[in-house]
N, C-alpha and C positions, 0 to 999 in steps of 0.2 A: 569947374574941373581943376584949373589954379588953384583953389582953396586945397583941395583934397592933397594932392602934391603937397603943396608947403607941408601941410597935416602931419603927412607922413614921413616928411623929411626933417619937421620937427622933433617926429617921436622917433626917429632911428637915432639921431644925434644926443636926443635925453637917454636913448638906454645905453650909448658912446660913454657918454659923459657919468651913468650912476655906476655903469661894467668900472670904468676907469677908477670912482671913485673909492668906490666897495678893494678892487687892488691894491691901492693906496694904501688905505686902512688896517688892509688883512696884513698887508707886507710889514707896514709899521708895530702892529702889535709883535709879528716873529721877532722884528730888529731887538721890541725889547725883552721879547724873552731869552732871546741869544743871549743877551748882553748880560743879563740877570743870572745865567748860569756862567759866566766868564768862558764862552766858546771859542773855538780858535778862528782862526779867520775861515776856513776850509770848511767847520762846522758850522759856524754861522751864513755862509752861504749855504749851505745846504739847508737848515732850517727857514730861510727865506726862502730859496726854491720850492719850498715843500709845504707853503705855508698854505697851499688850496687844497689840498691833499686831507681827507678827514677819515679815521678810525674804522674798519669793518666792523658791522655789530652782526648782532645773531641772523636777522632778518634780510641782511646785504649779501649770504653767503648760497651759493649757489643750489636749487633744490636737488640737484643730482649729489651731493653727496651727501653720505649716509650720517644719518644725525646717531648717538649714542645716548643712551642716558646710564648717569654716573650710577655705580652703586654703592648703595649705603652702606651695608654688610658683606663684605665678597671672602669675608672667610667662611662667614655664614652658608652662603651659596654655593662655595666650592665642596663645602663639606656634603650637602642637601646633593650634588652633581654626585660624588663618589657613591655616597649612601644609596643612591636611586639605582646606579650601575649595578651597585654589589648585589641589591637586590632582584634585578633582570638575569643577571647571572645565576642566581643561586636558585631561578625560577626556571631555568634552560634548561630542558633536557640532555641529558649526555649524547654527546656523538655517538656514532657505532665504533666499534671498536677500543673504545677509553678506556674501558673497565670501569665506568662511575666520575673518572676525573672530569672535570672542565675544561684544568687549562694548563696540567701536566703532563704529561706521557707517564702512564703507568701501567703495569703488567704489558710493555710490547705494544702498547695500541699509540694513535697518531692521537697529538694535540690537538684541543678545540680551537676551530677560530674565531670566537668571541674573544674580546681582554678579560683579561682578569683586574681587581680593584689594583692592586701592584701592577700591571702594564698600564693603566689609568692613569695611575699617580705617575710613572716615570715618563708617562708620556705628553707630561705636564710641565716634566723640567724636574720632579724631584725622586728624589729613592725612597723606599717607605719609609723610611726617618722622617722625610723633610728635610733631608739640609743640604740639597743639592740646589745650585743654580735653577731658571727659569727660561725654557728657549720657548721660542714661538717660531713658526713655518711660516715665514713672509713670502713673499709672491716672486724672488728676486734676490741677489744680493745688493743691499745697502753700499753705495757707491756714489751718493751725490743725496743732496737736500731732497731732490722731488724724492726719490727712493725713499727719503728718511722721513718725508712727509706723510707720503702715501702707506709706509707703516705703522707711525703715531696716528694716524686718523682714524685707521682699522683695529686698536687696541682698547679696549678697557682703561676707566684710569688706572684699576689695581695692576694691570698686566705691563703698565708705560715705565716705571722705573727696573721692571726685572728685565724688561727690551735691552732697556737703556745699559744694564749692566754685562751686557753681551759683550756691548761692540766696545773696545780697546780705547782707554784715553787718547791715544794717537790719533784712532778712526774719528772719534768723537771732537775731535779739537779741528780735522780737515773737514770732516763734511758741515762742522757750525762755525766752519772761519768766513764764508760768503754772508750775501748779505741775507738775514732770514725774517720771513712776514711779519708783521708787529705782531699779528694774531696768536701767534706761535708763543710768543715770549709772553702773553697772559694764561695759554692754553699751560704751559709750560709752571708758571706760577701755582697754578689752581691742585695741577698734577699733585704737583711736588709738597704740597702742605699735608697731602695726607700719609707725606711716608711712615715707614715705622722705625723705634727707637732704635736701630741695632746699627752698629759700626757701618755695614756696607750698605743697605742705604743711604746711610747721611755719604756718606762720600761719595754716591754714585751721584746725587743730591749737587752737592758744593763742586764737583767735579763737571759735574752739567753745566751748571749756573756761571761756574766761572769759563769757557768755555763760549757761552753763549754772550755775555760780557767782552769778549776779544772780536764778537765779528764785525764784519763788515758794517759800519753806519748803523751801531748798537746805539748809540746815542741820539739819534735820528727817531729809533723805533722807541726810544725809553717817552720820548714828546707823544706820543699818539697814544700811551697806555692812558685805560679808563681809570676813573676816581676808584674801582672797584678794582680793579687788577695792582694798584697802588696799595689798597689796605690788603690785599693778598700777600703783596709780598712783603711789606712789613711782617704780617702774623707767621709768613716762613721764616724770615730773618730773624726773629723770635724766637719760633721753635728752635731752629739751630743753634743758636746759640746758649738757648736754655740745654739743650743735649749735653755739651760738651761738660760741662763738670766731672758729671759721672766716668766718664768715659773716654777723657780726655788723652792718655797714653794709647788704645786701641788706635784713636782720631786719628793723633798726631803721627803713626806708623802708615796712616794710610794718606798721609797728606794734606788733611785737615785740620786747620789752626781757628785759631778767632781771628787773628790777622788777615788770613784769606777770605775768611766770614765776614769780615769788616771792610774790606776793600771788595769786594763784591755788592754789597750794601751802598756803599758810598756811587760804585757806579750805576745802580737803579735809582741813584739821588735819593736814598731812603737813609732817616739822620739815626744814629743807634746812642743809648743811652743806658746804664745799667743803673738801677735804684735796688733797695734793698730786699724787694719784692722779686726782684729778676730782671733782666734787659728789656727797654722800651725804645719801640722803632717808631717811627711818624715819616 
């Protein structure tokens, strides 16, 4: 009975002793990565505190919320959404009293309430042109990160930067000045590579990123990005930068430089390089 005892008081003090030493070890490698990025003292304590702490991946993420899958074509699909409408409408019988209209008042008689493909589109965010802004009906008004979470979670990637163009630089620099998931800031990365060439995205773009840059213990969350969310954002860093040639005066009215492109770069510790091919990030 002795024996068993010792036994097991041998084996609680070896797993003492491997806990202790696995600590050790995990803590000494942060020290030198702190050290390797020149962190401040504040920062490198935190990266020591943090140093058991490991990445959310896809499979870590709780099944109750609603997974999306990204689309390849969404202008393709938006177009295929109108065309299918216009066609259910033009297939609808006239109310009583229309006179034949759908979705006017003509001859004295009461509007259909189906939409028409123009209530469709404005009801989308745009005027039949296309050149209006992009709203969406969130559940809430955005007033704090869970709110701004819980609306990035529920959108499209194509729908995430016209959200994004809603809410006011101001709104956008308070609700990403706390501290935000690391998850976010690769979700964020991936978003943003597929913007399109035109002045107001790239700024709503540069105007995120830096922004998300200023908050809380961003430095902290830059150590837990994947190998993959690293080449991400190089390839945006890229793209952006490759943008601005063209369109450099638009840019620079709306706020965006290569200076602010390049100090936003420098703080995802991504190195920028131009060669005569174009700019190269690693």
């Amino acid at each position: 009975m002795t024996s068993v005892r010792e036994l097991e008081s041998l084996q609680n003090e070896l797993s003492k002793v491997v806990k202790h030493d696995e600590t050790y070890w995990r803590q000494n490698d942060a020290k030198f990565r702190a050290v390797a990025q020149n962190a401040t003292y504040d920062q490198f304590e935190e990266i020591v505190k943090a140093s058991h702490l490991k990445p959310l991946e896809k499979k870590d993420k709780s099944p109750g919320n609603k997974s999306k899958s990204s689309i390849w074509n969404s202008i393709s699909l938006s177009s295929k959404k109108l065309s299918i409408n216009a066609t259910l409408e033009a297939a609808q019988p006239p109310a009583a009293g229309t006179g034949g209209s759908s979705s006017h008042v003509t001859g004295g008689g009461a509007a259909s309430s189906h939409p028409t493909l123009t209530d469709t589109t404005k009801s989308c965010g745009h005027d039949a042109a296309g050149g209006g802004r992009s709203s969406f009906a969130t559940k809430g008004p955005i007033r704090n990160i869970d709110d701004f979470l819980a609306a990035w979670r529920d959108l499209e990637i194509d729908e995430r930067i016209a959200f994004l163009s809603n809410l006011s630089e101001e709104k956008l620099n308070q609700i990403l000045s706390c501290e935000i998931p690391p998850e976010l800031i690769g979700d964020m990365l991936h978003t943003f590579l597929a913007f399109r060439q035109n002045p107001n995205d790239i700024a709503v773009v540069v105007n995120t990123l830096n922004a998300v840059t200023s908050s809380r213990r961003f430095s902290l969350g830059v150590q837990f990005m994947s190998s993959f969310d690293r080449s991400t954002g190089s390839q945006l860093i890229e793209k952006l930068l490759a943008s601005l040639p063209d369109r450099q005066q638009d840019l620079a009215d709306l706020g965006v430089t290569e200076y602010k492109i390049s100090t936003i770069a420098e703080r995802f510790q991504i190195t920028t390089r131009h060669t005569v091919s174009g700019p190269v990030c690693k």
